[in-house]
N, C-alpha and C positions, 0 to 999 in steps of 0.2 A: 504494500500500500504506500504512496505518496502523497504527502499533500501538497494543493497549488494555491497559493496566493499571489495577486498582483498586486502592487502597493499603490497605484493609482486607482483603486477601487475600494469604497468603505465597506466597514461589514459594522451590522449590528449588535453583532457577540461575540463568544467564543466559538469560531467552525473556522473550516477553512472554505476558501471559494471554492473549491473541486477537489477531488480523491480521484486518483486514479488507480486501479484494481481490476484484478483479470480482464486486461484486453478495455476495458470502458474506462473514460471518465463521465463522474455522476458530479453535474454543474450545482448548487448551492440557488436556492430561489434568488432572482434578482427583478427588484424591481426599477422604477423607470425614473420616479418621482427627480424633482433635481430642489435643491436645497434652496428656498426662497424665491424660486417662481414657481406659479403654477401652470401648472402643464395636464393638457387634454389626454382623451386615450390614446390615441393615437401615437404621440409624443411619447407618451409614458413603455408604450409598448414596444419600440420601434428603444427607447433609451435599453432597454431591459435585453433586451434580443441583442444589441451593439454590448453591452456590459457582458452576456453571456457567452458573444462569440470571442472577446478579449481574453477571458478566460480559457476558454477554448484553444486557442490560438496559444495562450502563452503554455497549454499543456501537451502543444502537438497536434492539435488536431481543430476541427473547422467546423462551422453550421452544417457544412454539405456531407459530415461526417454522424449526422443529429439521427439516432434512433429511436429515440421515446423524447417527448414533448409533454410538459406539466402545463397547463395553462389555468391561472386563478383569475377570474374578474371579482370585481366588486359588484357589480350587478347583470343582469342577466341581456340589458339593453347594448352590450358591450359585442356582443355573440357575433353579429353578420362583420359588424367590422372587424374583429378578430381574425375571422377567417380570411377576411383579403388579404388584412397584412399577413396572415400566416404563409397564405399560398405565395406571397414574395418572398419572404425568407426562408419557406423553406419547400423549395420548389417540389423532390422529390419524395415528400410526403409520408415520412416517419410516424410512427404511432401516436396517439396524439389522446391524452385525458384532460378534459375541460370540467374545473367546477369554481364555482361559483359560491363566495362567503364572505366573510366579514372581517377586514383586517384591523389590524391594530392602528396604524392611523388612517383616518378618514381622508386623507389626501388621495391615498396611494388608491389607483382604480385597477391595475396591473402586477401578475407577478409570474417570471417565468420559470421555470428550471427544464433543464437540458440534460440526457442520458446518452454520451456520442462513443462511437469509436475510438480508442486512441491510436 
């Protein structure tokens, strides 16, 4: 096992961004939110996928390497537009679990975690 951390990326606790272990890395939720503007879904979504693939990247391997997809909304209204940007990032279409709840702060409308290749 390895852990990856990039140090231009915050974390909330104690984790690391990413583990890497038999053959995967298992990416760390990341959300999109940016500290003192607010930012739509979109934005948020689209920060979150860019923070994930950073990570990614700094462990060896890349979105286009993406086999399982976490997707959490804040609300359920979030759903059609998810899916565009999903089919942009990730063209080849990895498994993909979507749920929908209640985060800890009310800002955040987005959260993603990534299970890739290494």
């Amino acid at each position: 096992m390895k852990n990856i951390n990039v140090d231009s990326l915050p974390k909330a606790g104690p984790y690391s961004h990413a583990v890497v272990s038999g053959g995967l890395i298992f990416v760390s939720g990341q959300i999109g939110t940016e500290k003192g503007k607010k930012t739509g879904f979109k934005e948020q979504f689209e920060n979150a996928v860019r923070k994930a693939d950073s990570i990614l990247k700094a462990s060896g391997s890349s979105l286009d390497r993406a086999v399982k997809v976490v997707v959490y909304l804040a609300d359920r209204k979030y759903f059609q537009e998810m899916n565009e940007l999903f089919e942009k990032y990730f063209p080849h279409r990895p498994s993909r679990t979507t749920v929908v709840c209640d985060f800890i702060d009310e800002e955040i409308l987005t959260e993603v975690d990534i299970t890739a290749e290494a």
